[in-house]
Every structure is written in C-alpha cells, then in structure tokens.
C-alpha positions as CSV (number, residue, x, y, z in Angstrom):
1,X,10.4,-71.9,-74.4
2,X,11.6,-69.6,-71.9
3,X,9.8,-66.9,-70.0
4,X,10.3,-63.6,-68.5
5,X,8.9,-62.3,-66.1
6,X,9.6,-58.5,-64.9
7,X,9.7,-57.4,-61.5
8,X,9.0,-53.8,-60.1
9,X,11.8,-51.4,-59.3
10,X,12.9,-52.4,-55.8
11,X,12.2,-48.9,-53.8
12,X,15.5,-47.6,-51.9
13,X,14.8,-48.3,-48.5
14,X,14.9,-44.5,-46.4
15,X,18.3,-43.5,-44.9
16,X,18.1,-43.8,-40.9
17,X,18.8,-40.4,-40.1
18,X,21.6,-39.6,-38.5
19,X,21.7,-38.9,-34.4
20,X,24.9,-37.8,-32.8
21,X,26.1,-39.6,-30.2
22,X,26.5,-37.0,-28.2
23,X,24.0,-34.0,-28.1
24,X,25.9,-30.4,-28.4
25,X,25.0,-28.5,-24.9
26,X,22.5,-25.5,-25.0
27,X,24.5,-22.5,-25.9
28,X,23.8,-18.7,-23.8
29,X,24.5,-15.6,-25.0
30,X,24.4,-12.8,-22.7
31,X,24.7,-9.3,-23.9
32,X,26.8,-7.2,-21.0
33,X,26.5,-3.5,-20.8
34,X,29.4,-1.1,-21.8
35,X,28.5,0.8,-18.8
36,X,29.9,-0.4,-14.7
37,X,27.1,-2.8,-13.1
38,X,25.0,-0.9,-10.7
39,X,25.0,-2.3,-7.3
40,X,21.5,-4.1,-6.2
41,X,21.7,-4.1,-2.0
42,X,18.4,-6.0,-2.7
43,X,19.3,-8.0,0.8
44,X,18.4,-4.8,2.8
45,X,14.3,-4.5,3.5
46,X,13.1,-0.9,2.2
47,X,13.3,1.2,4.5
48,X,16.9,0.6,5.6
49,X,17.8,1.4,1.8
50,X,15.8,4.4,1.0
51,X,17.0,6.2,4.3
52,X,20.8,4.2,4.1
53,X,22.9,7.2,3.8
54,X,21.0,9.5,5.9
55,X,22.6,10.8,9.1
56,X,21.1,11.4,12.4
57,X,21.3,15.3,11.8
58,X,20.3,15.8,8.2
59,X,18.3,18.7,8.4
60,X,18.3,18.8,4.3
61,X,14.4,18.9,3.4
62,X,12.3,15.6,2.8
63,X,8.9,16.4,2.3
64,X,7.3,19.6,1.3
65,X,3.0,20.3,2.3
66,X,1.8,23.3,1.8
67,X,3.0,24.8,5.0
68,X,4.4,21.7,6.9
69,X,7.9,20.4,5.7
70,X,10.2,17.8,7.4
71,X,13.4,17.6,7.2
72,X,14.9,13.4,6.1
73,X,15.5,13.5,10.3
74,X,12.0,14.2,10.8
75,X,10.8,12.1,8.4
76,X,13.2,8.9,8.9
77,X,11.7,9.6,12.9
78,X,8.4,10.0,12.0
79,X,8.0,6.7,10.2
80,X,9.6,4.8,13.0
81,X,7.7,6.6,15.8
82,X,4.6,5.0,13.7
83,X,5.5,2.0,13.5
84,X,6.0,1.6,16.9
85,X,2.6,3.0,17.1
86,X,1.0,0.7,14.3
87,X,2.4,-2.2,16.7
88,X,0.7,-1.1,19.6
89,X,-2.7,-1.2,17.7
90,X,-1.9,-4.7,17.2
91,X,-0.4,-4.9,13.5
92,X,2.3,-7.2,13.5
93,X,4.9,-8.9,10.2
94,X,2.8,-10.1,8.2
95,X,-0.5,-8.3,8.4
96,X,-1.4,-5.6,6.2
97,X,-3.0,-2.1,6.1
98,X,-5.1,0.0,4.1
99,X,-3.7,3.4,2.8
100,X,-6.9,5.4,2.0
101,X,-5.1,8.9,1.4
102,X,-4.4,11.3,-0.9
103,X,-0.8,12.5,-1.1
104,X,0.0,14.2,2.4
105,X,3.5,13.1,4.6
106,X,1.3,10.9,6.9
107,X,1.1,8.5,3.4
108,X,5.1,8.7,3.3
109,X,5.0,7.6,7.1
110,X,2.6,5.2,7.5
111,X,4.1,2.9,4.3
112,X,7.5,3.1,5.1
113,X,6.2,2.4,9.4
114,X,4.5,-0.8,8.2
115,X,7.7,-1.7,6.5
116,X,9.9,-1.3,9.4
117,X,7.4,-3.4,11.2
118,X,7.7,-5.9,8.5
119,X,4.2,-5.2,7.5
120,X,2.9,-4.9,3.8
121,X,0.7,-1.6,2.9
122,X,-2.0,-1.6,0.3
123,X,-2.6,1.7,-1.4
124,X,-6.2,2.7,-2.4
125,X,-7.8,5.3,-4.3
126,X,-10.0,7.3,-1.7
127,X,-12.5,7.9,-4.2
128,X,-13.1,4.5,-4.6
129,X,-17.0,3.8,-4.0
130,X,-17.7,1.7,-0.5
131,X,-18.0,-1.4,-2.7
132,X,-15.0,-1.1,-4.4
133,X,-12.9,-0.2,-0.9
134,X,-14.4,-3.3,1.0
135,X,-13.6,-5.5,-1.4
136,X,-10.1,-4.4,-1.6
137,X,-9.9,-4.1,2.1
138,X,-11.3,-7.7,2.2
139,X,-9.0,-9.3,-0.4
140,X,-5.7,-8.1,1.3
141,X,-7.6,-9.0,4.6
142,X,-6.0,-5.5,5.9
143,X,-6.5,-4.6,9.9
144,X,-6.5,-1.1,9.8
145,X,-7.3,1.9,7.3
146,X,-6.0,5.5,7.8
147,X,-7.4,7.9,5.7
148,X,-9.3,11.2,6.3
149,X,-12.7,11.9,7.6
150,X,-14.2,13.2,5.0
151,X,-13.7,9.4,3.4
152,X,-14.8,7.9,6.6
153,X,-18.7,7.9,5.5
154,X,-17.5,5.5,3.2
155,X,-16.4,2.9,6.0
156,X,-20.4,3.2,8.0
157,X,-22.7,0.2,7.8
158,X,-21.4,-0.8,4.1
159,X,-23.8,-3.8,4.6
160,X,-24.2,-7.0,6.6
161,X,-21.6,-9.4,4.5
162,X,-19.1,-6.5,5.6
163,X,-16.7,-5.9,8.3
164,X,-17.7,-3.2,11.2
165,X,-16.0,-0.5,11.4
166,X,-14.9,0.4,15.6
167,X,-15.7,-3.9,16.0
168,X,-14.2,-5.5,13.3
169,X,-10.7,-2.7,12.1
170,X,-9.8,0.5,13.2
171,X,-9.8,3.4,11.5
172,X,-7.2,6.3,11.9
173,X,-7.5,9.5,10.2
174,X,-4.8,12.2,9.9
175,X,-7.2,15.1,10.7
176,X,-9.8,15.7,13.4
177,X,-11.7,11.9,13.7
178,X,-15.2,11.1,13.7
179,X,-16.8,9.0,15.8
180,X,-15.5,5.6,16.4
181,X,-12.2,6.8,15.0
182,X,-8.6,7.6,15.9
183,X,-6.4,10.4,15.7
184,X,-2.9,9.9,13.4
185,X,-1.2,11.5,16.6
186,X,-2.3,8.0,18.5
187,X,1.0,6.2,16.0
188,X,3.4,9.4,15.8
189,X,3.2,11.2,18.6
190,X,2.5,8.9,21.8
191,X,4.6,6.3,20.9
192,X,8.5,6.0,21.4
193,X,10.5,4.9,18.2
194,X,12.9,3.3,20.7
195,X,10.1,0.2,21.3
196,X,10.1,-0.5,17.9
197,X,11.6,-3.7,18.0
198,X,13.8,-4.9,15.1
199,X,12.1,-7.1,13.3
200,X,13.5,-9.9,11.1
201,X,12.9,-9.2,7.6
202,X,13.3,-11.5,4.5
203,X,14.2,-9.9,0.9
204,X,10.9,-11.8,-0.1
205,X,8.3,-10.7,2.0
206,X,6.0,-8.8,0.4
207,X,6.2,-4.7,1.7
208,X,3.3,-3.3,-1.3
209,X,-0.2,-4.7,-2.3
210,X,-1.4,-2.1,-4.7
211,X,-4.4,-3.1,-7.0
212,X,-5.0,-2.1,-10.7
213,X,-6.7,-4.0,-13.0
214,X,-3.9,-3.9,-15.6
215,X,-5.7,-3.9,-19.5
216,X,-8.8,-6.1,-18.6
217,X,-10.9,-7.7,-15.7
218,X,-11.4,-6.8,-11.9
219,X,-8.6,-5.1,-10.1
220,X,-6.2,-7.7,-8.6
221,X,-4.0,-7.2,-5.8
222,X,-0.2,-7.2,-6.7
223,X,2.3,-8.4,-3.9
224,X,5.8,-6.5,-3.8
225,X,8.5,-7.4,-2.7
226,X,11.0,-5.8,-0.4
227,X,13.6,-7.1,-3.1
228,X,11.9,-6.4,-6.4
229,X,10.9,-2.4,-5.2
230,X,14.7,-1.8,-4.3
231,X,16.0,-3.4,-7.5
232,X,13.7,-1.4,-9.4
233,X,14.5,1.9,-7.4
234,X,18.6,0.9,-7.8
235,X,18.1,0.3,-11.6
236,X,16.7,4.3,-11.4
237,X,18.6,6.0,-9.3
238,X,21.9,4.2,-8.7
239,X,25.3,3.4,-10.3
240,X,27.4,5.8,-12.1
241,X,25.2,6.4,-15.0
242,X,21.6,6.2,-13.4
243,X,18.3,6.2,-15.5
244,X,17.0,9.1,-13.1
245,X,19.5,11.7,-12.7
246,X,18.4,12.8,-9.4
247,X,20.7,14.5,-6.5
248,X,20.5,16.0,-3.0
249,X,19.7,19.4,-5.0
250,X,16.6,18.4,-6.7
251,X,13.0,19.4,-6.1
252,X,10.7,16.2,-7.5
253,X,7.2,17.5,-7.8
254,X,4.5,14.8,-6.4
255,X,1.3,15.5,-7.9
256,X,0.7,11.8,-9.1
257,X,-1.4,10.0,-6.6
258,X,1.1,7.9,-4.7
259,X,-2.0,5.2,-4.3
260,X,-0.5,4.4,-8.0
261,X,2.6,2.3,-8.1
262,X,4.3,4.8,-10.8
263,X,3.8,7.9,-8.1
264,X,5.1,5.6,-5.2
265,X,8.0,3.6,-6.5
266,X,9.2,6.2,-9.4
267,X,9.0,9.8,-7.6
268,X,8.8,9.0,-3.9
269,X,11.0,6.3,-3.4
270,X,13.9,7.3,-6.1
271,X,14.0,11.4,-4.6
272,X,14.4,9.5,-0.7
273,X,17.1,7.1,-1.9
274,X,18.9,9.8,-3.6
275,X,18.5,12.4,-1.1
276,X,16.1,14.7,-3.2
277,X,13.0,16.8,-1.7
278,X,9.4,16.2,-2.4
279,X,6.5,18.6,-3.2
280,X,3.4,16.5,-2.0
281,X,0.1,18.2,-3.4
282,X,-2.8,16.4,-3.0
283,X,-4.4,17.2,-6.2
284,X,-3.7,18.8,-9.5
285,X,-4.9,22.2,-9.9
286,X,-3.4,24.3,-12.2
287,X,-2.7,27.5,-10.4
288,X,-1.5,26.0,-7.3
289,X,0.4,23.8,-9.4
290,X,2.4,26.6,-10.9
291,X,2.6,28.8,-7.8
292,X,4.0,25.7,-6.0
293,X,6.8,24.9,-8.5
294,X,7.7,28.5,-8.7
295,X,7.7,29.0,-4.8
296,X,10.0,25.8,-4.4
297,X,11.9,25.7,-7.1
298,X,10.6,22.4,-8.4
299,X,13.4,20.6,-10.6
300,X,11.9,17.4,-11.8
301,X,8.8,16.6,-13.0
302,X,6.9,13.3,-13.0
303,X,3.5,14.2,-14.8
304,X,0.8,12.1,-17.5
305,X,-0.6,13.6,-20.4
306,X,-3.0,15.2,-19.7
307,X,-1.2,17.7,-17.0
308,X,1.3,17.9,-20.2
309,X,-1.7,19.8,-22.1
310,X,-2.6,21.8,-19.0
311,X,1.1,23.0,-18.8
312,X,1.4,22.9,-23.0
313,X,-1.9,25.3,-23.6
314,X,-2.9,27.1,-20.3
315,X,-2.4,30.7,-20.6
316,X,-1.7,30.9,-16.7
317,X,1.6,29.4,-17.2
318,X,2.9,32.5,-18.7
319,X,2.2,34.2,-15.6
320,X,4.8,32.0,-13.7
321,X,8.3,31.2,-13.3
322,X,9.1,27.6,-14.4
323,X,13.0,28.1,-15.2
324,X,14.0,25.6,-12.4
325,X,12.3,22.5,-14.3
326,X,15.3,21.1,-16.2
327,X,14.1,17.2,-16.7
328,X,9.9,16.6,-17.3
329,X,8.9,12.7,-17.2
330,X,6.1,11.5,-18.9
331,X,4.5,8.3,-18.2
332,X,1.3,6.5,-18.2
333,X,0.6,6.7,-21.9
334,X,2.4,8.1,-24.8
335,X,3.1,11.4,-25.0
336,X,2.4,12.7,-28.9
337,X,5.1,15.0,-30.7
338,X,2.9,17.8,-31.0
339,X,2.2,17.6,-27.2
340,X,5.7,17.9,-26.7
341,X,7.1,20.2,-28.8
342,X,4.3,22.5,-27.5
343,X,5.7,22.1,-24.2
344,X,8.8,22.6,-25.0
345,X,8.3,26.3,-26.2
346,X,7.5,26.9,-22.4
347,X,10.2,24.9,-20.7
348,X,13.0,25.5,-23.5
349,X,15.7,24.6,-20.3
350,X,14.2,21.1,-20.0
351,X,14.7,18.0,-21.3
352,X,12.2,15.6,-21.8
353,X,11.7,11.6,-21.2
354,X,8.8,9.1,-21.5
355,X,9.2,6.6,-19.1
356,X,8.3,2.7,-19.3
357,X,8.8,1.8,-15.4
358,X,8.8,-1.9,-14.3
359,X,10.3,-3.7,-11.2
360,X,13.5,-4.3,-13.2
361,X,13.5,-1.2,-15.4
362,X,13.9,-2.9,-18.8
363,X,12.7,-2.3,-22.1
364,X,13.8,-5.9,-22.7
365,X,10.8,-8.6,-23.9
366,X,7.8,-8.5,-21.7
367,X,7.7,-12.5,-22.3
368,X,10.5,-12.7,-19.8
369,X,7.6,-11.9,-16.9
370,X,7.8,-14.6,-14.2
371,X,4.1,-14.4,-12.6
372,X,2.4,-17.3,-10.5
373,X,-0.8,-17.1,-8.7
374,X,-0.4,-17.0,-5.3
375,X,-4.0,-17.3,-4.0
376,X,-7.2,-17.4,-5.1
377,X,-10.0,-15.7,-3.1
378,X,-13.6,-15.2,-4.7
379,X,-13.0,-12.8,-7.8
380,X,-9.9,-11.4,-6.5
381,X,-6.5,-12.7,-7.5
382,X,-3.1,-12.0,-5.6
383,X,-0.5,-12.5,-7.9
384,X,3.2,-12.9,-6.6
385,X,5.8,-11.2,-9.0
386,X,9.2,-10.5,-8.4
387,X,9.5,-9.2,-11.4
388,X,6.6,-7.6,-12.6
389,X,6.3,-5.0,-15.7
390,X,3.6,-2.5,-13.9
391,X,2.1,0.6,-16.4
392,X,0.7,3.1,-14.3
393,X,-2.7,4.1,-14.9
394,X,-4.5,7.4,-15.5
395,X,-4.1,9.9,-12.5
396,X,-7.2,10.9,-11.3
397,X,-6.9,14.6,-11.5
C-alpha cells in the first residue's frame, strides 16, 4: 500500500533587486534671474570699493553732523590720514580695534582707516557696562579703543584680571581727553596720508568683528570679510535694477547706531558706494529728528519700529516738513499694517519697504548658511562666515 506524504508550499525565493550598472549623475537645477547679473568686484578690499568712483575733487557732500560736514574728498582723506596715524600707534594688518562711539564722522574714519591698514574694526555699544566692554575688547584681543570721554570712566581700574588702560592699550577720544588719553587729532591731523603704505590685502581677511548675541546665548564675535561686506553692499546698491535705489542726490538719514551691523553695512556703506550723503545723529530724539530731515532734505530713511510709532503718532511731526522722504526702510522686526498705514497718512509721497539684510541679500533658505567655528576662547566664540544671514537688533534709542 502506497503512501502520500504532502510537502509545504515551496516559498518563492525574493527577487534580487535590481541595481543599474551604471548610477545616473546628480542632476542641478539653477534658477537664473530675468534681470542682468550685478557685477561683484568682491576682489577689491573695502575701502577701494566704497570710494571707487570718487574723484580727487568731489566736493559733493559725504557726511553731515550737526554743524560739521565733509565733503567724499574730505572724507576719502580723512580716513587715510588715520590710518597712517593708527599705524604710527603701532596697529598693524591683522590687529584689531575697538570702536566705542556713537554715530559721529570720526566712526566713518576710523573703520574704513583700519581697513586701509588692513586692520579689522570691532564696533561696540558705548553703553555697554565695563564688564560687558572688557570682555569684548578681550575676545577680539583689540589694541586700541577710541570713544569719547565721557565713556572713558568705563575703561579705569575695571579689575585686576583686566588690561590697564595708558599700560596695557591706548585710548583715543574724539573730544577733549582725560588723563592717560589721546586726542583723535593725534591719527587725522599730525599724520601724512602719503606714509600710509599700501598694504597687501586678501578678499578674505576679516575688515568687521561686530558682536550680537543673535536669538540666544552670550554675544559672540562675528568676523567679516572684506569680500562678504562688498557682495552684500553690490547685491544693494549695484547693477541695473538695485535692491536700494540710492543716487548721488539722495540724503540717507543715519540715526541707527552704526555699532549695529544693519546701520553700518545697509545705510553707511550702500549711500558711500553710490555716492549719496549721510545725516549722522548720534541719537534719536524726536524734535531734532524732524528738524534735521527738514533742514537737509533727508530722502531715505533707514528706521525700526519703534521710531515708525514716534513718526506714525507724534503730534510734532505735523509741525515739520517731511515732503523730501520718498523711500522709508524698516528693519529689525516686522513692521505691523496698522503701523504702516498710519505712517503712510504722514508721508503719502513715500514708499515703504521692510528689509531682511544678510551678507548675500537673499530671501533664499537660511539652511544654505556656511558657518564654522573659527576659535574658541573662554565663553566667547568667533565665528567665520562668509556668508552669514545677520538680523539687526533693537536700536538703543
């Protein structure tokens, strides 16, 4: 008698899958612009590019204070007759200084000397405690601080673990200096701009170290370079179709604290490049605000919020004449619609802009930030970004 004996379903053995023998290449796509490229001379340092089409005799104004202005001659002198005085107090390529100032023409001249030295500049809010000024003047191990006197209280005996001021930097102060201190005159008016010696300057070497804390933590130092400040000034103000339509005609009110990289790169750098005045005040007040835009005819205006509701609901602005403002930026933070529109019923003749600003002037996907630490010293960190999306901060008004 026969048998049977059943077996189990043989399972189907899984498919290999299947692998191409040869991989397909990774595809780009790159979305081009209707409009003409804008030119990036982002091989110049500068200094050569904010003054490059200036002429020896341009007597067009530069910089307006109070009762002081200077012509883009003056100016474009000015800043190398300091820097042939910062190099006879010893600063050399390389080295940096400390800007302790409010907004005044000596800033305009001692940033753009230390960048015809080849020098890097770090900007510092002068109402900084002494604490929070050492340890910035430590972490960018500056060599010098110019300020004003009234600040230099700030710079005595700020304890032993602390440089001396007189023994260990120099202080130079752009009105009458206290004791152990030196007079601005001792970088613009005793030295020759002839002895400034042309110094070799990479695109890469750093020309800014401004510090902000960003949204969290400590303030850290942030090193600009040469090249990533004038692509973000060309993207601005250059090429046919700029972001900034600034010309030779324009009055750009500077009432931001140039210490903050918005003031600095976005108001004073763009109106030298294109050839447009500045109105330096060294604080926002509202009736010398107004009587100052009426008086010179200011054309542009870079302002934050909260000098938007001073201009939007102060009943002194009816008192002045503000017809010459036709363009108001807005940066910082956001700028609400009922702000705005209230503005608007006072400056009908204007238009209006909020501004995102960054080193490549993009509202393209902040993921595409290339940072890398570049040294670590106690808690402060200096980060090296060539193309680094900044926000400007509050102004302290």
């Amino acid at each position: 008698m026969l048998s049977t004996v059943e077996t189990p379903p043989q399972k189907p053995e899984p498919s290999s899958p299947v692998v191409p023998s040869i991989l397909a290449p990774p595809q780009s796509h790159i979305f081009t612009s209707k409009l003409p490229p804008i030119p990036i001379p982002n091989h110049l340092p500068l200094h050569t590019y904010c003054f490059q089409d200036l002429s020896h005799d341009d007597n067009r104004t530069c910089l307006i204070a109070g009762a002081r202005t200077f012509s883009f001659a003056q100016t474009h002198l000015l800043c190398r007759k300091v820097a042939s005085g910062l190099s006879k107090q010893g600063i050399r390529k390389g080295d940096v200084i400390m800007v302790l100032l409010q907004n005044c023409p000596e800033f305009v001249f001692s940033f753009m000397g230390a960048s015809i030295l080849g020098a890097a500049t770090t900007t510092a809010n002068p109402f900084y405690t002494t604490a929070e000024i050492f340890k910035q003047f430590q972490a960018s191990e500056a060599k010098l601080i110019i300020t004003q006197s009234q600040y230099v209280d700030k710079l005595r005996d700020p304890g032993e673990d602390y440089p001396k001021l007189g023994e260990d930097f120099t202080v130079i102060t752009v009105d009458d200096p206290p004791e152990k201190c030196l007079h601005f005159s001792v970088l613009s008016e005793e030295a020759d701009e002839l002895e400034s010696s042309k110094v070799s300057i990479d695109p890469n070497d750093p020309v800014a170290l401004p510090f902000s804390s960003g949204t969290t933590g400590l303030p850290k130092g942030v090193i600009l370079t040469h090249k990533s400040l004038i692509t973000s000034v060309a993207q601005q103000v250059d090429g046919d179709n700029p972001n900034l339509h600034l010309t030779t005609e324009d009055v750009v009110l500077c009432v931001l604290p140039l210490f903050h990289i918005f003031s600095l790169n976005s108001v004073l750098m763009c109106a030298l490049r294109a050839g447009a005045a500045v109105l330096l005040m060294p604080k926002f007040e509202i009736g010398a605000l107004l009587e100052q835009i009426q008086r010179h005819r200011v054309s542009v205006a870079a302002v934050v919020p909260p000098l938007v509701l001073a201009l939007a609901k102060n009943p002194m602005v009816d008192s002045f004449d503000l017809s010459s403002i036709r363009a108001v930026l807005s940066g910082a933070a956001p700028l609400g619609k009922e702000l705005e529109n209230a503005l608007r019923t006072r400056l009908p003749q204007a238009i209006f802009g909020q501004v995102i600003f960054s080193t490549v002037y993009t509202h393209s996907n902040p993921n595409s930030l290339r940072l890398k630490n570049e040294k670590e010293k106690g808690n402060s960190r200096l980060e090296r970004g060539e193309w680094l999306v900044w926000k400007c901060m509050k102004a302290c008004i």
